[in-house]
N, CA and C atoms as a LAMMPS dump frame, in Angstrom:
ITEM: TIMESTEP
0
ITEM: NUMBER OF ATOMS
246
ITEM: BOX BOUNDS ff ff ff
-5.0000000000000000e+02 5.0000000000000000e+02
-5.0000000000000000e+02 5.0000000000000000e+02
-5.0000000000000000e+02 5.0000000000000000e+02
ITEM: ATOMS id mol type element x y z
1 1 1 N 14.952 -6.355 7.806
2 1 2 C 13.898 -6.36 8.782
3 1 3 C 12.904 -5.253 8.437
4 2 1 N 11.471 -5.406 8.435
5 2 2 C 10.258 -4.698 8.558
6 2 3 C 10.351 -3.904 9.265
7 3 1 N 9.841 -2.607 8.959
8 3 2 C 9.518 -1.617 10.442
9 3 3 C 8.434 -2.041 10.892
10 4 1 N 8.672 -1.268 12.08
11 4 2 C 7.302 -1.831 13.07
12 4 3 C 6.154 -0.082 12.638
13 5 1 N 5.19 -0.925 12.343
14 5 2 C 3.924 0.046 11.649
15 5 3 C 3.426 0.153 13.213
16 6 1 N 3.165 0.983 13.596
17 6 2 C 2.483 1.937 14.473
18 6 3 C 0.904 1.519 14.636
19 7 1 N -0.046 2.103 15.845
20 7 2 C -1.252 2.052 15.18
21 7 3 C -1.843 3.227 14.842
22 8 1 N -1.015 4.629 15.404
23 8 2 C -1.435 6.062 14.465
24 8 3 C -0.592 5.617 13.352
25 9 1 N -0.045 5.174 12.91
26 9 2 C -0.124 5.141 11.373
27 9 3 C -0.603 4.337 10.553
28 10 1 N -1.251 3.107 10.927
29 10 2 C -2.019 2.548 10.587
30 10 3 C -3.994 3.52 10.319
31 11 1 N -3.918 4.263 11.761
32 11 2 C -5.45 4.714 11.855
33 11 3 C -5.016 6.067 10.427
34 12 1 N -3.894 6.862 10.538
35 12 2 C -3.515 7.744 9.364
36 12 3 C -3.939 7.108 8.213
37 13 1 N -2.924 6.072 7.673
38 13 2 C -3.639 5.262 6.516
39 13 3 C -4.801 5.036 6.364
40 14 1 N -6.043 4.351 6.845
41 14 2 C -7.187 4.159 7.005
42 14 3 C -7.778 5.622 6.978
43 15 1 N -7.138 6.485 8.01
44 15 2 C -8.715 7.384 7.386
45 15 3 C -8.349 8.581 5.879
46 16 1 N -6.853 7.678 5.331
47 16 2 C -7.097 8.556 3.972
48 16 3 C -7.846 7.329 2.775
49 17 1 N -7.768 5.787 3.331
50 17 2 C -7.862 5.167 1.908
51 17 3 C -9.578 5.295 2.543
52 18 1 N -10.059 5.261 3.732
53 18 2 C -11.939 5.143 4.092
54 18 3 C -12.502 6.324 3.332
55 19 1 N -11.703 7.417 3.144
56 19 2 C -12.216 8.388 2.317
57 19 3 C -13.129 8.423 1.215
58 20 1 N -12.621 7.913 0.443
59 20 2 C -12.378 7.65 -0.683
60 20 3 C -11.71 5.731 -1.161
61 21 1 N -12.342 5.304 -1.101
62 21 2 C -11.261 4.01 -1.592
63 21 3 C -11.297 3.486 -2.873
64 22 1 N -12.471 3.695 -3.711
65 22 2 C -11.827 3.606 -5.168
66 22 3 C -10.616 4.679 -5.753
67 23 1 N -11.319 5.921 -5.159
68 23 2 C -10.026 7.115 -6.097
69 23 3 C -8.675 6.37 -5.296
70 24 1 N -8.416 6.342 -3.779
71 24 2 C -6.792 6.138 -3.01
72 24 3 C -6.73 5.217 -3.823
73 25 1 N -7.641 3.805 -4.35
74 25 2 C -6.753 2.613 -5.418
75 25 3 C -6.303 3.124 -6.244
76 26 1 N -6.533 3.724 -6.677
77 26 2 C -6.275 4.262 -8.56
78 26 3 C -5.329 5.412 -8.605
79 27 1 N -5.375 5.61 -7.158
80 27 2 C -4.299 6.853 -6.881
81 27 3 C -2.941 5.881 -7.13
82 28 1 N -3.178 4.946 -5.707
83 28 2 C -1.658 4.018 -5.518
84 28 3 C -1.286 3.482 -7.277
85 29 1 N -2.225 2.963 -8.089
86 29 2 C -2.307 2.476 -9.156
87 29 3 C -0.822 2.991 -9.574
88 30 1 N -1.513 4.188 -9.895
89 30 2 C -0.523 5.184 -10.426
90 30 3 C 0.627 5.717 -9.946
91 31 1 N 0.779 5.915 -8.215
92 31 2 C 1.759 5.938 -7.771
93 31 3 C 2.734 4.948 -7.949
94 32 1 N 2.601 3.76 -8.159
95 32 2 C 3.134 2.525 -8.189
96 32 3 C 3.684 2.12 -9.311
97 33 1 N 2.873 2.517 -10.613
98 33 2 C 3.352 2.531 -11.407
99 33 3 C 4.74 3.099 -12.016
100 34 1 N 4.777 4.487 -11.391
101 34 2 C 5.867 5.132 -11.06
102 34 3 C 6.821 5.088 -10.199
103 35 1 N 6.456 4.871 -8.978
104 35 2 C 7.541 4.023 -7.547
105 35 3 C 8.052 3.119 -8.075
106 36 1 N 7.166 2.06 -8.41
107 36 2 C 8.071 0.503 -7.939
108 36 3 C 6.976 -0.065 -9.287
109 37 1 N 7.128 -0.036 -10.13
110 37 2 C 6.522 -0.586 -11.727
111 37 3 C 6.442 -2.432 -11.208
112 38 1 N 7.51 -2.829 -10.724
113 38 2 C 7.652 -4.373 -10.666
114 38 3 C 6.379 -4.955 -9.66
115 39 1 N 6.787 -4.157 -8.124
116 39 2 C 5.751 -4.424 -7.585
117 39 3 C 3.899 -3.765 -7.893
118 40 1 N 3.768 -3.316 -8.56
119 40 2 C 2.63 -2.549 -9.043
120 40 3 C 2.28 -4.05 -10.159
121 41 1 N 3.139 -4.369 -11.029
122 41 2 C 3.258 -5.959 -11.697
123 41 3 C 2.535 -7.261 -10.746
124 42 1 N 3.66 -7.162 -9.942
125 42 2 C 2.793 -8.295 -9.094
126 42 3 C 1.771 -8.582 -8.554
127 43 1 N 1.41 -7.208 -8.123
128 43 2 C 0.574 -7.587 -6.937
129 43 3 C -0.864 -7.135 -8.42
130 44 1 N -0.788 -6.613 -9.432
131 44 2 C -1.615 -7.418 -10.562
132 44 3 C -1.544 -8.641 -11.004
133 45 1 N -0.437 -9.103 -11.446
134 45 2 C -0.465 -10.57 -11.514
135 45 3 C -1.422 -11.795 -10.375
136 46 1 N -1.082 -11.109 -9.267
137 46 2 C -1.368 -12.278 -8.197
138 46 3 C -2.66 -11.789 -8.369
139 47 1 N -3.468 -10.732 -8.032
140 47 2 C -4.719 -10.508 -8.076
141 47 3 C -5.639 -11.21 -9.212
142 48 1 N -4.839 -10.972 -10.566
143 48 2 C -5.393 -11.941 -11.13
144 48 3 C -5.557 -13.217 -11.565
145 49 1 N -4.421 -13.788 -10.884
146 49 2 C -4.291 -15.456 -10.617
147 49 3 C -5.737 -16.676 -10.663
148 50 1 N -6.605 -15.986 -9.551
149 50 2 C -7.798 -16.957 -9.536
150 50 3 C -8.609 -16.104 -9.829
151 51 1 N -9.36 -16.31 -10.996
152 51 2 C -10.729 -15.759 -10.759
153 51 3 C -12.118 -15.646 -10.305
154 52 1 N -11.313 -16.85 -9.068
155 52 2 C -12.458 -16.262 -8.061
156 52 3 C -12.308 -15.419 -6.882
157 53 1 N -10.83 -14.92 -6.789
158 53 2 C -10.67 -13.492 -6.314
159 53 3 C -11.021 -12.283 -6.901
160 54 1 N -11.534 -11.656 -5.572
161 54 2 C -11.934 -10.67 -5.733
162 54 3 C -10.488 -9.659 -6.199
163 55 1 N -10.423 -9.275 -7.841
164 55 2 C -8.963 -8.312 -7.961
165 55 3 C -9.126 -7.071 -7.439
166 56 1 N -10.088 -6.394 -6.937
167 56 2 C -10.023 -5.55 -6.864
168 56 3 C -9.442 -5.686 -4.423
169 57 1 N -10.312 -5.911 -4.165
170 57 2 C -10.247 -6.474 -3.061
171 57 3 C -8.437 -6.796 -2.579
172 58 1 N -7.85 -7.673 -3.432
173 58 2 C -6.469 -8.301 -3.612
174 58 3 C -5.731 -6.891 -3.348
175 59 1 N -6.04 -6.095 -4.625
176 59 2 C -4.843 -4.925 -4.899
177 59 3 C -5.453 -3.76 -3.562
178 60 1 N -6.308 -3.736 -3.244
179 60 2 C -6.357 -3.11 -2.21
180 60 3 C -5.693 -3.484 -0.9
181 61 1 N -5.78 -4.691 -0.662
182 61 2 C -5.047 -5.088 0.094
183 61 3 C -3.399 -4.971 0.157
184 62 1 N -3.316 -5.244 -1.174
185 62 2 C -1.864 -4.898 -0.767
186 62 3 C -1.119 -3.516 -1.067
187 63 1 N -1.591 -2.756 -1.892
188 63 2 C -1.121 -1.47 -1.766
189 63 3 C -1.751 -0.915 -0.025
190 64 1 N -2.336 -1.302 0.18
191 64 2 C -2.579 -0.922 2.024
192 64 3 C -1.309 -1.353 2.634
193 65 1 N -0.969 -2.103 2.265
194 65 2 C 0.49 -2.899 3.207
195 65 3 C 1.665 -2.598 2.631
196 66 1 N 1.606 -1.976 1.354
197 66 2 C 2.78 -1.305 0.76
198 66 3 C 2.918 0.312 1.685
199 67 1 N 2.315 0.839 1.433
200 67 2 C 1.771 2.34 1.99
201 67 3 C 2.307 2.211 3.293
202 68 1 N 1.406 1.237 4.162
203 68 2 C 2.128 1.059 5.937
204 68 3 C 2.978 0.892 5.959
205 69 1 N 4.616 -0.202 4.558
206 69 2 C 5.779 -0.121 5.459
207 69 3 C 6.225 0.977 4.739
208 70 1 N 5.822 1.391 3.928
209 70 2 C 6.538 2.834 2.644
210 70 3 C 6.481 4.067 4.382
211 71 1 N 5.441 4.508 4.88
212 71 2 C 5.106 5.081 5.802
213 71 3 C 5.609 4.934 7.022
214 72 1 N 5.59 3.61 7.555
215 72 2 C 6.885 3.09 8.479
216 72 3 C 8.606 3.269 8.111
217 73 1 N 8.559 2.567 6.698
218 73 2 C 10.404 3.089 6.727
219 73 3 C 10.728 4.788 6.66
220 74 1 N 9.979 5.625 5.848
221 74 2 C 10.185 6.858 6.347
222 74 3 C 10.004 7.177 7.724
223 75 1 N 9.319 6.729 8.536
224 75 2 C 9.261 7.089 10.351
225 75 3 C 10.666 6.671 10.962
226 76 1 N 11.251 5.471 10.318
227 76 2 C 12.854 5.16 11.116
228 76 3 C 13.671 5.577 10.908
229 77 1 N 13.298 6.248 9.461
230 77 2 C 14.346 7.073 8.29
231 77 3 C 14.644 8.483 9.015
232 78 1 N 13.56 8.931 9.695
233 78 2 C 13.396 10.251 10.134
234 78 3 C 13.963 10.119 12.237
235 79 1 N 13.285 8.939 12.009
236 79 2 C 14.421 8.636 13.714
237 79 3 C 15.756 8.419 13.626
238 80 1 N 15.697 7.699 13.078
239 80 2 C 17.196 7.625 12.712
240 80 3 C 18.618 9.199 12.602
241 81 1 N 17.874 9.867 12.033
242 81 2 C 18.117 11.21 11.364
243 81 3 C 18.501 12.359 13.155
244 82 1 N 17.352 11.91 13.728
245 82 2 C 17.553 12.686 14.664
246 82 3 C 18.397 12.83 15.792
């Protein structure tokens, strides 16, 4: 089961990737590469599937939704704990 993402941690997320949102892509890029190499794979693969998606658009999207449950399972991780 998914954690349940919050909407302060949703508005957290947002105002670090609104910052900046090419560097936070290229940040996750790289984080990802190192985290989770497979999923950092896919969610290139799928982005580049059609080319009439937007890839850049795609991978933003989903490293946004990686980040919210990465950010959510540490919040249950840390309830849990207490």
């Amino acid at each position: 089961m998914l954690p349940i993402i919050t909407e302060e941690m949703s508005s957290e997320i947002f105002g670090e990737i609104f910052q900046d949102v090419q560097s936070w892509r290229k940040n996750m890029i790289q984080y990802l590469k190192e985290e989770n190499p497979e999923i950092n794979t896919a969610i290139l693969e799928v982005a580049k599937y059609d080319e009439n998606i937007d890839l850049k658009a795609v991978a933003l999207g989903a490293y946004l939704t990686y980040r919210l449950v990465e950010v959510a399972t540490e919040n249950d991780a840390l309830a849990v704990e207490e």
